[in-house]
C-alpha positions in Angstrom: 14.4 -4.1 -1.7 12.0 -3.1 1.0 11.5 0.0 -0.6 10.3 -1.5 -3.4 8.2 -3.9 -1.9 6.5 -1.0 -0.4 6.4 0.9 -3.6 4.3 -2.1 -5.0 2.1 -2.4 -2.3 1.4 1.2 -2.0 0.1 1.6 -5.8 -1.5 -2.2 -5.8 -4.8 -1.3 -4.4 -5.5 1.3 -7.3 -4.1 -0.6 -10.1 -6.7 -3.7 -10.1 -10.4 -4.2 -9.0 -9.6 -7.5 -6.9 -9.8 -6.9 -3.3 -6.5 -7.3 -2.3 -5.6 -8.4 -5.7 -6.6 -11.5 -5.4 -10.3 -12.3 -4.4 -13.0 -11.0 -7.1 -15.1 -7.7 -6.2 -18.8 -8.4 -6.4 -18.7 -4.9 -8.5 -17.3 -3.6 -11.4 -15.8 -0.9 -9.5 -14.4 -0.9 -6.0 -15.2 1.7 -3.9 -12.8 4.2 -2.1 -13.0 3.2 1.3 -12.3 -0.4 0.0 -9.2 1.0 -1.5 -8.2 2.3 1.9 -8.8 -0.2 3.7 -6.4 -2.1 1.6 -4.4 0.5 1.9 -3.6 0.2 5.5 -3.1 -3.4 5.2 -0.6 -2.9 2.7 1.0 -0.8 5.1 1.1 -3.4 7.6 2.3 -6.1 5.2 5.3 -3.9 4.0 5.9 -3.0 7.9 6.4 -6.4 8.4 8.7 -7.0 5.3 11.1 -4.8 6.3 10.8 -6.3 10.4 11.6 -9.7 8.9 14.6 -8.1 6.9 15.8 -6.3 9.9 15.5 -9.8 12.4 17.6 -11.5 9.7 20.2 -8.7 9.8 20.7 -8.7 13.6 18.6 -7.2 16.6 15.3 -5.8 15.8 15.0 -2.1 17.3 12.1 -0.9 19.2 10.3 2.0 17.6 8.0 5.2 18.9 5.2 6.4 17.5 7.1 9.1 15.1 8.8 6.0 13.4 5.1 5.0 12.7 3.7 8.0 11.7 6.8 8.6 9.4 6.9 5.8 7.2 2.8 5.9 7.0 3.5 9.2 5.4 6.3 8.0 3.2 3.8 5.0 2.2 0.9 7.6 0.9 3.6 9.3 -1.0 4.6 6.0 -2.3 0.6 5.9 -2.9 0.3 9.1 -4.9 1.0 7.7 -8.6 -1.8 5.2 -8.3 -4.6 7.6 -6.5 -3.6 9.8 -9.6 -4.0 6.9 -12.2 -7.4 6.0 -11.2 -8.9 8.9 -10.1 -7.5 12.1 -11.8 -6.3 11.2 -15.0 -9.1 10.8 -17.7 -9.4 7.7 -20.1 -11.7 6.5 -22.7 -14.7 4.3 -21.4 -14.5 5.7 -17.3 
């Protein structure tokens, strides 16, 4: 479920030109920092998806920085498909 969630997320700021999906972009086309930015927050907002599925499991465990730097590198991966859709594969009108 949480992997999921976090597959979504990952992929959701290169699939639309809302920022954050939800509020209109003053321009037809966001730019890449934008997309980062959402990125990250993405990356927070599945972090805390999987905290809240953990509390309702039992104790919460504390985590180092490697857990941290892990799963942001699992959550680019996550991240690839979509960075490829919009900026490497060629389509009619772009």
């Amino acid at each position: 479920m949480v992997l999921g969630v976090a597959l979504v997320l990952a992929n959701l700021p290169f699939l639309n030109e809302r920022l954050l999906a939800v509020l209109p972009w003053r321009t037809t086309i966001k730019p890449l920092a934008v997309r980062l930015g959402e990125l990250v927050l993405c990356y927070l907002a599945a972090g805390l998806v999987g905290r809240l599925f953990e509390a309702r499991q039992g104790m919460v465990a504390t985590q180092g920085w490697e857990f941290y730097a892990v799963t942001a590198a699992f959550f680019l991966v996550l991240a690839f498909p979509g960075f490829i859709w919009r900026y490497l594969l060629k389509r009619k009108g772009y």
